[in-house]
TORSE-417403 format. One record per residue (C-alpha): residue in three letters; x, y, z. Coordinates in pm, whole numbers, padded with zeros to 5 digits, always signed. Layout:
% TORSE-417403
alaXYZ
...
This chain:
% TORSE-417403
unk-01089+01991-01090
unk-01131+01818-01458
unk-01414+01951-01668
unk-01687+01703-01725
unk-02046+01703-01769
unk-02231+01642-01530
unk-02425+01331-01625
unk-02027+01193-01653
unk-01996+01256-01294
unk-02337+01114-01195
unk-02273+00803-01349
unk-01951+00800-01229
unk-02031+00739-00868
unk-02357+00521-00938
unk-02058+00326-01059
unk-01878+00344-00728
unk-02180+00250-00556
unk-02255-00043-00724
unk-01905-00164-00797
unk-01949-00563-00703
unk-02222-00594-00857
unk-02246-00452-01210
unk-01860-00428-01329
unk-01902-00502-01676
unk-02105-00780-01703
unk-02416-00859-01942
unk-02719-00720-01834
unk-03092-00787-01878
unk-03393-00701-01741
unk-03515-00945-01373
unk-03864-00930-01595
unk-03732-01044-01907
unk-03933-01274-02144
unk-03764-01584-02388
unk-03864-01528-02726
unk-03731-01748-02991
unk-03444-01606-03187
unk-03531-01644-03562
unk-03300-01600-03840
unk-03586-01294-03952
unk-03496-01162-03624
unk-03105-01170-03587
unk-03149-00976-03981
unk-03302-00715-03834
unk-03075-00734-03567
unk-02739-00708-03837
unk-02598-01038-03686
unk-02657-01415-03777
unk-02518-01737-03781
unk-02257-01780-03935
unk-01884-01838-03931
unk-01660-01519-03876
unk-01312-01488-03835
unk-01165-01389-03491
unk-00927-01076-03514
unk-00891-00916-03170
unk-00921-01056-02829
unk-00932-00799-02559
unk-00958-01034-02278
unk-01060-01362-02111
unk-01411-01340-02208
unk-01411-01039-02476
unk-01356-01096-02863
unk-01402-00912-03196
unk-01526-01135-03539
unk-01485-00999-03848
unk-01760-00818-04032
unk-01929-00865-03669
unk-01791-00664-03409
unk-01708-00663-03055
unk-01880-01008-02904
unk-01899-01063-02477
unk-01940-01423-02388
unk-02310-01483-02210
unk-02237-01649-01893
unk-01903-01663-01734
unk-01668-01394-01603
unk-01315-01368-01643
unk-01089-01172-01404
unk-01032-00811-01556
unk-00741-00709-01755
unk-00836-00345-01903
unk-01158-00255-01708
unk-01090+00111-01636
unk-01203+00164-01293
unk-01045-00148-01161
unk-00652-00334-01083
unk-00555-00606-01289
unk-00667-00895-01164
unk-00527-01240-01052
unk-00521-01450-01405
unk-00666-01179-01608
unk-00330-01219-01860
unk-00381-01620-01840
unk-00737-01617-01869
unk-00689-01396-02239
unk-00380-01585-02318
unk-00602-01927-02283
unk-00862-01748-02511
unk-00657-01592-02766
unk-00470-01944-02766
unk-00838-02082-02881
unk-00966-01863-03088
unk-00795-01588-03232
unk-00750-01657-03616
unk-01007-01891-03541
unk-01371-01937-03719
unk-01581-01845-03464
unk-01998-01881-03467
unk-02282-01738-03226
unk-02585-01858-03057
unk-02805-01620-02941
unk-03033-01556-02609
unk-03393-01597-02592
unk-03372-01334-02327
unk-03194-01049-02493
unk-03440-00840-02708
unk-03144-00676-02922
unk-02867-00952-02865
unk-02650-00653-02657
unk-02529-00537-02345
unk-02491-00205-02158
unk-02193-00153-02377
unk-02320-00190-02667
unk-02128-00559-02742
unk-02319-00859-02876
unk-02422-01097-02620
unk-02358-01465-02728
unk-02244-01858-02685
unk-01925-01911-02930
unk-01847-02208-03092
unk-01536-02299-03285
unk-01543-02496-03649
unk-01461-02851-03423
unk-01759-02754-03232
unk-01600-02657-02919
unk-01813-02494-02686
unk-01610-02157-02528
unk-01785-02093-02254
unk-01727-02458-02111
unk-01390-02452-02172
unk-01341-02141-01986
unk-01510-02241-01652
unk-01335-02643-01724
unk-01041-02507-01723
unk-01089-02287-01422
unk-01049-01911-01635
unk-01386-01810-01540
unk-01670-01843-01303
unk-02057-01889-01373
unk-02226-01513-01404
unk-02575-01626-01329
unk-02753-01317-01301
unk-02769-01353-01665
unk-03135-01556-01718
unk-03070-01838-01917
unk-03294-02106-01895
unk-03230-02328-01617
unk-03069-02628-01799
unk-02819-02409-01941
unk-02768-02227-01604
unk-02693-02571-01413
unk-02463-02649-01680
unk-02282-02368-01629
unk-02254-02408-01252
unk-02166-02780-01244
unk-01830-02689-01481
unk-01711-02451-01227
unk-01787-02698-00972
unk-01577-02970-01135
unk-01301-02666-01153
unk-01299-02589-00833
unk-01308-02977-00722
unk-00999-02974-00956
unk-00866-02697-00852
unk-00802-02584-01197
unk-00677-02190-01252
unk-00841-01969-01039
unk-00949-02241-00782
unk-00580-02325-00746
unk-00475-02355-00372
unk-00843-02256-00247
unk-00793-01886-00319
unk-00435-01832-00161
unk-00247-01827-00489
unk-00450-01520-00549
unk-00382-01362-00208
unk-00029-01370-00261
unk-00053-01255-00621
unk-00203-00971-00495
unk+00015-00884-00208
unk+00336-00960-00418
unk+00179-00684-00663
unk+00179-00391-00416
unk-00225-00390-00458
unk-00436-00197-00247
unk-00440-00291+00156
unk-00745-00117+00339
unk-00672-00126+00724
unk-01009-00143+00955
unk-00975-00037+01331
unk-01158-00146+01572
unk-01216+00106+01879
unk-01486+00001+02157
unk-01791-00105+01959
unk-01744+00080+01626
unk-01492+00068+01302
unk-01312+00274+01058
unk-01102+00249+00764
unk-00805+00376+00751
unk-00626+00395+00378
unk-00252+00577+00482
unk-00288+00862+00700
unk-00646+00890+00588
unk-00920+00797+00844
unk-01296+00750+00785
unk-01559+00862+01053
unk-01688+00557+01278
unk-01964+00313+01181
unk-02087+00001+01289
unk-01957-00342+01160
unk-02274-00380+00934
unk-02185-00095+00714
unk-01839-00269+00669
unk-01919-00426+00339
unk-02074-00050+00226
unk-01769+00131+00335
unk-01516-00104+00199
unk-01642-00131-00190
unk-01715+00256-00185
unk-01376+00364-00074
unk-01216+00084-00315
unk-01402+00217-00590
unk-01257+00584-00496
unk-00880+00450-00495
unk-00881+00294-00879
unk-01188+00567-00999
unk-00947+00880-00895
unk-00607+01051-00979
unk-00466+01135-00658
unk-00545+01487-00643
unk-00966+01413-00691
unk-00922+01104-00437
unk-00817+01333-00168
unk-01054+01576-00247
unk-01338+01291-00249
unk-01241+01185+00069
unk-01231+01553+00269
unk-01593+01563+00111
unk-01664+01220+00240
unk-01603+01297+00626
unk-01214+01139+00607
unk-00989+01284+00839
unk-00586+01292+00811
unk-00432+01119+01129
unk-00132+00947+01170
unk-00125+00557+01306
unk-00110+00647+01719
unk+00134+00430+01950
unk-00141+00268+02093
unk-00243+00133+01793
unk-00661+00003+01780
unk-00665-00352+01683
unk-00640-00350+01340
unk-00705-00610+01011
unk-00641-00548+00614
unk-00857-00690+00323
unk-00840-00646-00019
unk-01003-00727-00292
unk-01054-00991-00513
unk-01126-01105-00849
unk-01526-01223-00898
unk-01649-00947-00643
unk-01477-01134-00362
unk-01254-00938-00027
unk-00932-01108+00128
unk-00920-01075+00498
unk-00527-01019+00598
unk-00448-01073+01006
unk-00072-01114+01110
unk+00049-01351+00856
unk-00307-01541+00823
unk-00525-01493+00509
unk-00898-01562+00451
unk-00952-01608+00063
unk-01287-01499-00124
unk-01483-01337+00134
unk-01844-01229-00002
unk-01914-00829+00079
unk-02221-00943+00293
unk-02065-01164+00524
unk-01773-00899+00576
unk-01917-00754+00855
unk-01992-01029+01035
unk-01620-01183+00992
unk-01433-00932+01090
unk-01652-00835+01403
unk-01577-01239+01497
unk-01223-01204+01390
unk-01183-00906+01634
unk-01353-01072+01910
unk-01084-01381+01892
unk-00802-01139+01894
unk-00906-00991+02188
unk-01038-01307+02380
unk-00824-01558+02259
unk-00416-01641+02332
unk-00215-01636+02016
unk-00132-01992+02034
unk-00536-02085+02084
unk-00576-01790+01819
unk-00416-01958+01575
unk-00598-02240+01593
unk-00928-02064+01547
unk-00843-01912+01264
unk-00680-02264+01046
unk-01001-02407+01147
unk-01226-02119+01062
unk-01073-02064+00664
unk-00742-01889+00728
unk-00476-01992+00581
unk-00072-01909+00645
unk+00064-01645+00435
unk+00448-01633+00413
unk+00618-01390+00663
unk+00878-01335+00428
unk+00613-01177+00176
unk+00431-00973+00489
unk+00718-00882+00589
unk+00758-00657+00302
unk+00434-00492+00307
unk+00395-00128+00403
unk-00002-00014+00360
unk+00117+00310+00420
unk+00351+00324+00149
unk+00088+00123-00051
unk-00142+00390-00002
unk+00106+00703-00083
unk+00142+00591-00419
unk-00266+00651-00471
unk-00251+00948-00270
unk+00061+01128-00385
unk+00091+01332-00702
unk+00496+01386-00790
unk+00565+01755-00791
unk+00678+01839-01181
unk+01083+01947-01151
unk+01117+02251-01310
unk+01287+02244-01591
unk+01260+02589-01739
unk+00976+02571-01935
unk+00573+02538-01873
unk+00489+02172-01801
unk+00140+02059-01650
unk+00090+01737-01485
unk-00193+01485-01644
unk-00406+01536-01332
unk-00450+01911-01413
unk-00542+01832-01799
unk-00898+01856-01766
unk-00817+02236-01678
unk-00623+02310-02035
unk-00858+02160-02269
unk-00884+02312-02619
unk-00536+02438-02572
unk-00160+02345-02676
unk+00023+02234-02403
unk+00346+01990-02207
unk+00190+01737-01999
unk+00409+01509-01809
unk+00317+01180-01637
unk+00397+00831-01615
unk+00249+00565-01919
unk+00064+00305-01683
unk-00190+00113-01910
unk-00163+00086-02272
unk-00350-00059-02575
unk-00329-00118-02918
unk-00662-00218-03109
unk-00424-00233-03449
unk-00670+00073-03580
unk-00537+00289-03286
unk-00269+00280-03011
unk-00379+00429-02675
unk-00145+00549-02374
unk-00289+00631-02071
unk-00180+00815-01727
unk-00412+00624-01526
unk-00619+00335-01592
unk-00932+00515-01588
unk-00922+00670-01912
unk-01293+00755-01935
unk-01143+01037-01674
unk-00835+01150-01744
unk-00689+01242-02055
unk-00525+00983-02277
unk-00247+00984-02536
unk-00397+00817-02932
unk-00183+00749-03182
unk-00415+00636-03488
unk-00322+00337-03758
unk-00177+00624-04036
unk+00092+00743-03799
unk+00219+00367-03675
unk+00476+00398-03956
unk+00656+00720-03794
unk+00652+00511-03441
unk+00888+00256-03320
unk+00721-00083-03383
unk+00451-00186-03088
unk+00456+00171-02930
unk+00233+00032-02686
unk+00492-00158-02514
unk+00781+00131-02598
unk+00592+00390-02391
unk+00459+00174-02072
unk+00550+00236-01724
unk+00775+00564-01864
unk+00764+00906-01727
unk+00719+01121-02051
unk+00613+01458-02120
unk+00393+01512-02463
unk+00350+01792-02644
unk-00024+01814-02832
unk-00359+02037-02799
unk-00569+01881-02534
unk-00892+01775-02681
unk-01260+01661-02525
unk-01371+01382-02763
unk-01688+01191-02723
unk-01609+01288-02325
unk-01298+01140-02287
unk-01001+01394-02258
unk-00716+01295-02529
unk-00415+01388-02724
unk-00398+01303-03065
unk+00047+01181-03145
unk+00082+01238-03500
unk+00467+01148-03462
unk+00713+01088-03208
unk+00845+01385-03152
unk+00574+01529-02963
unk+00719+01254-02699
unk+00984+01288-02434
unk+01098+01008-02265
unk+01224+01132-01946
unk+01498+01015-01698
unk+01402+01214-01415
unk+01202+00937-01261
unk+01402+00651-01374
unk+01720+00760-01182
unk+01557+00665-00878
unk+01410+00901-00751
């Protein structure tokens, strides 16, 4: 198992718990008071007013000013792009494209939140409303333009909160970027990606998931919503190696699919906290976690009661929508599932070579790890390569700013979605396992896994 401390692991899984409803969105407390924000104040505070250049955008709804720092935008939520415990998400590239379009280079000012008594989030990122030189107002132009929806768990006054809820209205009305199609461009985004399909059996009066040849233990179709976010948090939390271990301590069993198959639906999840139920080649978009339990108990009870022709029907008039066969068709969610559940043997190749799951094991000593580059970064003051997109978990590869000159230009994109083996001392820094590339050498592209195998 990887070495971490144990307040590491604890959050870890308060995280799984509570996936769909804290991501990485501003917080504040339900008992929080307005207080007027004062220039004194924001002093205090390092921050103010003023105009500051933009110089990094990280995604839809993420910047970094000069001379400022990192900056979240109060109010909206953007699919994610580089969250570490989630996929990429329908319109997460669009959604930072639109942003970086609008403001990177860009003068950039803040407003500041009565409600926030240091102006910053969980993370440590200013809270704030941007405006640009011409006045434009970010946050509107986000939810206008259908990039982002309203977070209102965030207290703003209530002006400013209906504001922000009548611009995603008009979106949606519009059907403007995410709100496109009513939710089915995003279904097939996410099936045409390979993205995660959870199965749920029904058998008698109870369900089960069933991820692959993995199996959970019966429960009742109120605990559907429970089950579902805690085993999707598992799939993009874990390596394969501690996901299978997680779910032997979790009560899941390893059966194969029987002939006489149980009825049986998929769902899947979607950007803004939101499941996708999948039956036959019908798809219902942006399902909330509460009502899942409820809609797939009624789904099951029209497959068994109901004809397929009077089926079908029920469900166009009840917010499924056709999906093309052509595109289910392809879909395997067993396959789907191996490649979470597998780990690649390492060939052997004459020499000692770990694989990037094991890491956590070697720390504070010289050695080969091999893996493929899924997620990479480059913050122009360091380049980060990582094995899995989790990289608060599992050890990632840094190359800093003073060795970009030994590197082929954008290393970033040279190294992503390769198999390579590096050669470096495997480090614990600020809890994060890493390998600090002084120069390429310490890199090995290898073919292995290209050839097709």
């Amino acid at each position: 198992m990887i070495k971490v401390h144990p307040y590491r692991s604890l959050l870890h899984f308060l995280f799984v718990a509570a996936l769909f409803s804290v991501l990485s969105c501003p917080a504040a407390a339900d008992d929080a008071q307005w207080k007027p924000v004062t220039n004194k104040l924001l002093s205090k505070l390092h921050l103010d007013r003023r105009f500051h250049k933009c110089i990094a955008v990280a995604d839809g709804d993420t910047i970094t000013l000069k001379d400022l720092g990192t900056v979240r935008f109060i109010g909206v939520d953007t699919p994610e792009k580089n969250h570490p415990m989630l996929p990429a998400q329908f319109m997460a590239e669009e959604a930072g494209a639109f942003t970086r379009k609008l403001c990177l280079g860009k003068n950039v000012r803040l407003e500041y939140d009565g409600f926030d008594e240091d102006k910053r989030g969980n993370y440590g990122r200013i809270l704030g409303y941007l405006y640009l030189e011409d006045g434009t107002f970010l946050q509107k132009q986000l939810l206008l333009n259908g990039y982002a929806g309203a977070y209102t768990k965030y207290p703003f006054d209530g002006k400013r909160k209906e504001r922000f809820l009548a611009w995603e209205r008009e979106a949606r009305q519009k059907e403007q970027g995410l709100w496109k199609n009513d939710g089915m461009d995003e279904i097939s985004w996410i099936l045409d990606h390979r993205q995660l399909l959870i199965q749920i059996e029904k058998k008698a009066s109870s369900y089960r998931l069933r991820m692959g040849d993995w199996v959970s233990k019966p429960f009742s179709h109120e605990e559907i919503g429970h089950h579902l976010i805690q085993l999707y948090g598992w799939v993009y939390a874990l390596g394969p190696r501690d996901l299978r271990t997680q779910l032997i301590g979790s009560g899941y069993e390893k059966k194969a699919i029987p002939q006489n198959s149980p009825i049986r639906v998929a769902v899947l999840g979607m950007a803004h906290k939101k499941w996708g139920i999948i039956y036959r080649n019908f798809a219902k978009p942006r399902v909330q976690a509460a009502d899942l339990g409820m809609q797939i108990r009624e789904l099951c009870q029209w497959m068994e009661n109901l004809d397929p022709e009077l089926l079908s029907v029920t469900l166009s008039l009840n917010g499924y929508h056709p999906v093309s066969e052509k595109l289910i068709a392809t879909l395997d969610p067993k396959k789907i599932a191996e490649t979470f559940l597998e780990t690649k043997p390492l060939p052997k190749r004459g020499r000692r070579v770990i694989s990037w799951e094991t890491a956590g094991d070697f720390i504070g000593k010289q050695a080969i790890v091999e893996g493929k580059i899924v997620r990479s970064f480059n913050s122009g003051k360091a380049c980060f390569l990582n094995f899995h997109r989790n990289f608060t978990r599992y050890v990632s590869l840094v190359i800093f700013e003073n060795s970009f000159r030994k590197f082929p230009s954008h290393p970033e994109k040279v190294y992503l979605n390769k198999t390579i083996q590096i050669r470096g001392k495997i480090r614990e820094f600020e809890g994060k396992l890493e390998i600090v590339v002084e120069r390429p050498g310490q890199i090995e592209i290898i073919n292995f896994y290209q050839s097709g195998r």
